[in-house]
C-alpha positions as CSV (number, residue, x, y, z in Angstrom):
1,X,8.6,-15.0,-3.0
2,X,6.7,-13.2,-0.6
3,X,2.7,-14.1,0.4
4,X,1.6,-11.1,-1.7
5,X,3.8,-12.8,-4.5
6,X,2.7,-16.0,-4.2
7,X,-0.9,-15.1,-4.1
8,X,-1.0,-13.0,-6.8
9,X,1.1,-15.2,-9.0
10,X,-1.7,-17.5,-8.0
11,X,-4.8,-15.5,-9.1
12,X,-3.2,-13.9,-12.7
13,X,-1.9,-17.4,-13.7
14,X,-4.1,-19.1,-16.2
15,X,-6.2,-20.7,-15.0
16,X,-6.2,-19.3,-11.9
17,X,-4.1,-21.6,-9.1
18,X,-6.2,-22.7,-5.9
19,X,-3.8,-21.5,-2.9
20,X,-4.7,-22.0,0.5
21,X,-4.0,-18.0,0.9
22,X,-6.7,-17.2,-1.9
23,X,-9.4,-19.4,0.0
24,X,-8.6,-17.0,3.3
25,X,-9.1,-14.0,1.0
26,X,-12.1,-15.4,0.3
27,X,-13.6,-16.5,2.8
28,X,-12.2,-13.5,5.5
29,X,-11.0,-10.4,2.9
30,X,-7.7,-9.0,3.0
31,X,-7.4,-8.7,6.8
32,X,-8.0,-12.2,7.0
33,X,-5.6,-12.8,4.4
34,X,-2.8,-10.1,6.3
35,X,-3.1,-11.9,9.7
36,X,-2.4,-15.0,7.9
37,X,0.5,-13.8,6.5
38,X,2.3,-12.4,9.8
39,X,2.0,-16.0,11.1
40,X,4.7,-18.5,11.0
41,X,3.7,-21.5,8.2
42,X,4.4,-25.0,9.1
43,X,5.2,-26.2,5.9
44,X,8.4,-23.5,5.8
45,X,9.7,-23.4,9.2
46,X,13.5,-23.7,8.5
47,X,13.0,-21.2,5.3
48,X,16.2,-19.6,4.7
49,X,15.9,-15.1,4.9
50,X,15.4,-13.7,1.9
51,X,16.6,-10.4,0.8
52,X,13.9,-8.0,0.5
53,X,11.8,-7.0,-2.8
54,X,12.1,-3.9,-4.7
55,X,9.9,-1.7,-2.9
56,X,6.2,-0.3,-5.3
57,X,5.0,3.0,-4.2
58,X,1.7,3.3,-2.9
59,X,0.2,3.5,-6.4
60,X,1.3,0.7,-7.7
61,X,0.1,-1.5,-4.8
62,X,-3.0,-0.1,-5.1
63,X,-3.1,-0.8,-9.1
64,X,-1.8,-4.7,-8.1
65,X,-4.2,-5.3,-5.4
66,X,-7.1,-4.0,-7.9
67,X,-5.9,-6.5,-10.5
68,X,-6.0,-8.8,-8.3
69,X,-9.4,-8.1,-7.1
70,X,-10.7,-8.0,-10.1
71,X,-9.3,-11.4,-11.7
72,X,-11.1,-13.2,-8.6
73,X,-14.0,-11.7,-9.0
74,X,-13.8,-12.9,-12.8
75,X,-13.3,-16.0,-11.6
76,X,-15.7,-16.4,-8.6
77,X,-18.7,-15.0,-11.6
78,X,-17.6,-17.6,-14.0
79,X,-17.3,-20.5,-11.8
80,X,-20.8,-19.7,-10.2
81,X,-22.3,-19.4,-13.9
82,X,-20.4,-22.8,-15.0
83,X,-21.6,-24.4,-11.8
């Protein structure tokens, strides 16, 4: 599963899943989040190659990336008006 995988899986599960990679989006935004994810983890350092995904065109990125935006920003509104 790649980062973008992971942390979308994350954000559109119900309820949403706290990942370490959603707190970096966060806190920093997507570059934040990018810089993150061209850095070796610790916790996978002996993580076998995977092949790679079926590449989206540019559209559908875009579509993904504004699903995701806008489920944490769901999220983020209801947790601030829950407390």
């Amino acid at each position: 599963m790649t980062a973008y995988e992971a942390l979308r899986a994350a954000v559109m599960a119900s309820p949403p899943v706290i990942v370490a990679e959603l707190g970096v989006v966060l806190r920093g935004g997507v570059r934040a989040w990018m810089a993150v994810c061209h850095t070796p983890s610790p916790a996978h350092p002996g993580a076998p190659p995977r092949a790679p995904a079926a590449e989206l065109s540019v559209e559908a990125r875009q579509r993904e990336l504004v699903a995701i935006w806008a489920q944490m920003a769901a999220t983020i509104s209801a947790e601030v008006a829950h407390g």
